[in-house]
C-alpha positions in Angstrom: 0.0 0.0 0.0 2.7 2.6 0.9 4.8 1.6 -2.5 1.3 2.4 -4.5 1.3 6.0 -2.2 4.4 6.6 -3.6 4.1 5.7 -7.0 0.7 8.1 -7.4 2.8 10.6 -5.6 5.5 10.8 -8.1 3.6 10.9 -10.7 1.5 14.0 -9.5 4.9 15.6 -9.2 6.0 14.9 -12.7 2.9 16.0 -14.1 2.8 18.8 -12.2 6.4 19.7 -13.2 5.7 19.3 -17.0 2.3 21.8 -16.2 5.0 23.9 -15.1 7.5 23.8 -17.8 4.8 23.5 -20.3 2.9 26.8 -19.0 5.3 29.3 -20.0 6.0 27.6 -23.7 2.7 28.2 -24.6 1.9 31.7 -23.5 5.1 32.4 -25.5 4.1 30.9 -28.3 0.3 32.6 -28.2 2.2 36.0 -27.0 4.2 35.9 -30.1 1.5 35.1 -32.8 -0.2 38.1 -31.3 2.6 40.1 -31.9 2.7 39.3 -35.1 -0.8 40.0 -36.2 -1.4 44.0 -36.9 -2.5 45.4 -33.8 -5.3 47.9 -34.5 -5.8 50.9 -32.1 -9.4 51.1 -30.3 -10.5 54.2 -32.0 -9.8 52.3 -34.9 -11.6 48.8 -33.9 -14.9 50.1 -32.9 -15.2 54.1 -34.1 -13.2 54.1 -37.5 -12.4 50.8 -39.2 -11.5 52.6 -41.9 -13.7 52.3 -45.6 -17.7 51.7 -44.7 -18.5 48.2 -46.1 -20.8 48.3 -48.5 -23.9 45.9 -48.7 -23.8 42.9 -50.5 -27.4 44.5 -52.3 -27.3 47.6 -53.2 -29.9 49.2 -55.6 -27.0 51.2 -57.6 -23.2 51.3 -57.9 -20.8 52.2 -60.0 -17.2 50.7 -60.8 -14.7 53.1 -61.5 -11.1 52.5 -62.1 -8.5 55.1 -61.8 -4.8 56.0 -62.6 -2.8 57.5 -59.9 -0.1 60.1 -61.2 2.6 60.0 -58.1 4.5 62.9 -59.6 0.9 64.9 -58.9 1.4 67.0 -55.3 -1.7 65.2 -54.3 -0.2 62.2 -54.7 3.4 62.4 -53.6 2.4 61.2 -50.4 2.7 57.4 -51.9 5.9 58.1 -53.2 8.0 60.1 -50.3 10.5 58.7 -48.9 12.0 56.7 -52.2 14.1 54.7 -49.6 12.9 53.7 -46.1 13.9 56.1 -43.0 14.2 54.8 -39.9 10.5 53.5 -39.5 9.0 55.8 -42.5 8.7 54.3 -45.7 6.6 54.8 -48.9 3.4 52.8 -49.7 5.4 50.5 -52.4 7.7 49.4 -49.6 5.3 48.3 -47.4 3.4 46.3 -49.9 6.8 44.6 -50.8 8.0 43.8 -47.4 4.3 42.4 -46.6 4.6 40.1 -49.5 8.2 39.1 -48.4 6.9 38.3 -44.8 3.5 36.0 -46.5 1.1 38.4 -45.1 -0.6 40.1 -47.5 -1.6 38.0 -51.3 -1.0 39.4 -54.4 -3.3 38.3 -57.3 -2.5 38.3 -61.7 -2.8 41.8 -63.5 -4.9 39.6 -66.1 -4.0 41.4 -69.8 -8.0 43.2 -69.8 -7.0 44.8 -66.9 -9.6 43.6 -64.7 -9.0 42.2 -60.9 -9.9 38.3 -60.1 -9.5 38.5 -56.5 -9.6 34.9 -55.9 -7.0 31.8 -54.8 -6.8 30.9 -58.4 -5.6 34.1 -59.8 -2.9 34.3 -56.4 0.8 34.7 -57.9 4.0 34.1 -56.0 6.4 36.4 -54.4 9.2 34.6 -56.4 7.3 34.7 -59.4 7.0 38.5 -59.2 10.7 38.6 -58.3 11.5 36.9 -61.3 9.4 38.5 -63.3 10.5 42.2 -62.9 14.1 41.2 -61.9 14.5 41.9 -59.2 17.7 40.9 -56.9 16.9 38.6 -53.8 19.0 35.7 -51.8 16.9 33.0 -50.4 17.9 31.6 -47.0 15.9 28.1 -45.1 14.6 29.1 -41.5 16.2 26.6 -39.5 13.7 26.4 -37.3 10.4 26.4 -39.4 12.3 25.1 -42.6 10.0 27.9 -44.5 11.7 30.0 -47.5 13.0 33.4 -46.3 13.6 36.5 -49.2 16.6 38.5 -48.3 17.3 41.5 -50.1 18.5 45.0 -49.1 16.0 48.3 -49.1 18.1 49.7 -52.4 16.9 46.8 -54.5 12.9 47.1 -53.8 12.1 49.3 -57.1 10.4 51.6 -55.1 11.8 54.4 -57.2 10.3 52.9 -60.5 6.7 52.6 -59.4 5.5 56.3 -60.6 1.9 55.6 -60.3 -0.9 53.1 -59.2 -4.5 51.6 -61.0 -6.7 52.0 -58.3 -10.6 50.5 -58.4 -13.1 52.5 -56.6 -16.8 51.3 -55.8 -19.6 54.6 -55.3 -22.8 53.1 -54.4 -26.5 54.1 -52.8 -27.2 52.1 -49.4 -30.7 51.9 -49.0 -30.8 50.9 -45.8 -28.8 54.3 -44.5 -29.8 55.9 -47.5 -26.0 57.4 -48.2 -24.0 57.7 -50.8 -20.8 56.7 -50.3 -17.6 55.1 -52.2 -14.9 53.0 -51.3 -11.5 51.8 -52.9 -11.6 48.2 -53.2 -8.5 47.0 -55.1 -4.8 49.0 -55.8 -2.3 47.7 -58.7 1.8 49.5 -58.2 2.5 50.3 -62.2 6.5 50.2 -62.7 7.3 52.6 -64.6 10.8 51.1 -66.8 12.9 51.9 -69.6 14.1 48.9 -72.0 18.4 49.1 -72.0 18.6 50.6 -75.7 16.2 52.6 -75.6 15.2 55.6 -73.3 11.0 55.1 -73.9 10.0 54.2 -70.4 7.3 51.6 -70.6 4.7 51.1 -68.0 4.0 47.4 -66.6 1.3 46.6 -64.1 2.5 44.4 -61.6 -0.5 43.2 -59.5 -3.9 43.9 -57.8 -4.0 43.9 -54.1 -7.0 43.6 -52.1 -7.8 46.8 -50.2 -9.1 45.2 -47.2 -5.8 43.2 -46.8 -3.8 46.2 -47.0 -5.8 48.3 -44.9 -5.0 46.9 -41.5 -1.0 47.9 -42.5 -2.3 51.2 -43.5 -3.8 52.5 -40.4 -0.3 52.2 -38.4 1.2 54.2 -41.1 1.5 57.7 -40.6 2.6 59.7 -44.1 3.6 63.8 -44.5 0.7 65.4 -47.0 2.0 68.9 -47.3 5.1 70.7 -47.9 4.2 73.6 -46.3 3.6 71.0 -42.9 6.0 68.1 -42.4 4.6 66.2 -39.7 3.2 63.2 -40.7 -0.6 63.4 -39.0 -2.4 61.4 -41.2 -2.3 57.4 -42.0 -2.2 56.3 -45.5 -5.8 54.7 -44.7 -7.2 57.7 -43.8 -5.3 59.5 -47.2 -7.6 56.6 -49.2 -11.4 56.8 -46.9 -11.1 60.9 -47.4 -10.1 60.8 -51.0 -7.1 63.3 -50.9 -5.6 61.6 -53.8 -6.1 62.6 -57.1 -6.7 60.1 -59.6 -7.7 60.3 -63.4 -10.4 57.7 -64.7 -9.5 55.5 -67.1 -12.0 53.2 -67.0 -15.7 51.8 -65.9 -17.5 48.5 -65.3 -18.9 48.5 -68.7 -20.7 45.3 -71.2 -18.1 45.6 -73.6 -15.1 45.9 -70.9 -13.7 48.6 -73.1 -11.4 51.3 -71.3 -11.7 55.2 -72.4 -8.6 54.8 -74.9 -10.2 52.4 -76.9 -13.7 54.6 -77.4 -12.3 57.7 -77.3 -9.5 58.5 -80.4 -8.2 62.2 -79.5 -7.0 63.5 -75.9 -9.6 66.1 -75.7 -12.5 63.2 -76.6 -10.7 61.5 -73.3 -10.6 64.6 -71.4 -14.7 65.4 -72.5 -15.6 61.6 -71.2 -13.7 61.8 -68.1 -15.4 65.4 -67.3 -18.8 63.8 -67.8 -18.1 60.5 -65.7 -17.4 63.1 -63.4 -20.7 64.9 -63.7 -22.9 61.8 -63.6 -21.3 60.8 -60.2 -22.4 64.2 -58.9 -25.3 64.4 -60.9 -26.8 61.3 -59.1 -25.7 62.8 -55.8 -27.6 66.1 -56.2 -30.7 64.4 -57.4 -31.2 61.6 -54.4 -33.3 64.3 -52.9 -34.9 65.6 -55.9 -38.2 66.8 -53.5 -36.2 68.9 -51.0 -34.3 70.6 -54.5 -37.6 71.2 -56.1 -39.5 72.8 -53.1 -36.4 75.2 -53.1 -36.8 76.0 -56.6 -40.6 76.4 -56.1 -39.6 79.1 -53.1 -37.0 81.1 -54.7 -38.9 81.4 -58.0 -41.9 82.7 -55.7 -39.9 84.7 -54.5 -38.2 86.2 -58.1 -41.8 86.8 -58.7 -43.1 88.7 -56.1 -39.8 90.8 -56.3 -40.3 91.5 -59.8 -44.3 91.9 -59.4 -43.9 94.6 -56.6 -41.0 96.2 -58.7 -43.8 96.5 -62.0 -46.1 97.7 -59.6 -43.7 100.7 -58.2 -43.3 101.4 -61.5 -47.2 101.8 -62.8 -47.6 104.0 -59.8 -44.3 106.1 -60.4 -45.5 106.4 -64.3 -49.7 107.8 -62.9 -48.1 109.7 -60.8 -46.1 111.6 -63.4 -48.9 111.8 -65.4 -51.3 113.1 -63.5 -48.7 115.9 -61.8 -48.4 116.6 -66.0 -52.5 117.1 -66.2 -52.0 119.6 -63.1 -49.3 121.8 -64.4 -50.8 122.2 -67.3 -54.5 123.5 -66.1 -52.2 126.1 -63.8 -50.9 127.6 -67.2 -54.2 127.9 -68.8 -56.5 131.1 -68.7 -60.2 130.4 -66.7 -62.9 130.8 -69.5 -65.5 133.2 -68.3 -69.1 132.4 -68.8 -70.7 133.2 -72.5 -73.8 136.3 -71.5 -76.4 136.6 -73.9 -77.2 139.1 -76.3 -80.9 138.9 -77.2 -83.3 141.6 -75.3 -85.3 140.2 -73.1 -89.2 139.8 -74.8 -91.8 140.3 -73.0 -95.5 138.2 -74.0 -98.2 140.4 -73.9 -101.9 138.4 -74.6 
């Protein structure tokens, strides 16, 4: 009986021991996948998660893709600093450094130009690498055994990428009833001379999901003016309050045809784009198409009576005139004395 005491006792204390040991392992292990994930801010997990997500029914949107000049001042703010600085770096660095680390996908710039943001359209890091040529060393984590990409900052082409191919959704929620819009897919163009000639030739690398990047975005702070250099606003933000400026190139149309390929001269391009433009605003101003009529109603009441009392002030200005006219002119004129009459009086004798 005493050796079974023992023998139950020991192994309580081994147990116990490996609880111990095993304790600590494990909140290391959880500890460091939470590092790892983005950690948002709470203002910006329960106040501002960024974009509004729109209904999966809407009863209208429209599909709008744009072309991001970086060499705009609207737009510089993707673009500075070429190379990173201490923990500022441009939005083409980030994306590439994401993809190194596996955290964000990248899916195939398809030859129509349009997005496929699905598992089958994914491409690999390498595979971009490759592609553009660009220089990396791969190295085996020892640990893990996964495939790390080395490479230093001066070899991420952030210099090259001059603009970006953004897709922007504006839609009607009926259920708020807002308009709104939101950017649901990015594309970093490389802009690249060939090495005999000095045309530089533009080649889109890959869409992005917005709502991937987005987490990334809201930790990143970048400088919008150069008359104020502190960098108060994240690139998120930058995107949700539109202070880019983008040039449309193409909609969500039944012939998938961009602009260019409907439009033969530069000012036809510019007159479309002007009028894509319009329509957007158009359908804003008219959602409340009551509240605008019932002010026209009032101020064109009102343009009447102003012009009906001025017509009156004027038919009593012209009576007036006339009859001080009439006055003046019986003052000037003699008084005609009475006519007496020149036959003797007859008397009627019978």
């Amino acid at each position: 009986m005493k050796r079974f005491i023992c023998i139950m006792a020991f192994l309580c204390t081994s147990l116990g021991m490996y609880q111990v040991v095993a304790q600590p392992k494990a909140r290391k292990a959880k500890q460091e996948v939470k590092e790892s994930a983005p950690v948002l801010s709470v203002r910006a997990q329960t106040q501002y998660t960024g974009q509004l997500d729109m209904p999966e029914e809407v009863v209208w949107k429209r599909e709008i893709y744009r072309t991001l000049d970086l060499k705009k001042e609207k737009n510089t703010a993707l673009y500075y600093p070429v190379e990173p600085m201490g923990d500022k770096m441009n939005l083409f660095t980030l994306i590439f450094k994401l993809m190194a680390e596996g955290k964000i996908p990248a899916y195939e710039y398809r030859l129509d130009g349009t997005e496929v943001l699905t598992s089958d359209n994914k491409v690999k890091f390498k595979d971009v690498l490759d592609r553009f040529h660009i220089y990396y060393q791969i190295k085996k984590d020892t640990q893990s055994k996964d495939t790390l990409f080395t490479f230093d900052n001066s070899d991420i082409p952030s210099n090259e990428v001059l603009s970006y191919f953004i897709k922007e959704v504006w839609f009607f929620d009926q259920h708020s009833s807002t308009y709104n819009s939101k950017v649901v897919a990015i594309c970093p163009v490389l802009h690249r001379s060939g090495d005999f000639s000095m045309e530089v030739t533009k080649y889109p690398m890959f869409w992005l999901n917005y709502s991937d990047l987005s987490p990334y975005l809201v930790r990143m702070n970048v400088m919008t003016s150069n008359l104020n250099n502190t960098s108060n606003i994240s690139l998120d933000d930058y995107f949700t309050t539109r202070q880019f400026s983008g040039d449309i190139y193409k909609t969500t149309n039944m012939m998938n045809q961009t602009l260019a390929q409907y439009c033969t001269t530069d000012s036809a391009m510019v007159k479309e784009q002007k009028k894509i433009e319009g329509q957007l605003k158009a359908f804003e101003e008219h959602l409340w198409e009551s509240d605008s009529i019932s002010q026209k109603d009032i101020a064109s009441k009102k343009a009447s009576s102003t012009s009906q009392s001025k017509s009156d002030k004027e038919s009593r200005r012209k009576a007036q005139a006339v009859s001080e006219v009439k006055v003046k002119k019986e003052k000037s004129s003699p008084a005609s004395a009475p006519k007496a009459s020149c036959s003797p009086s007859k008397k009627i004798i019978i």
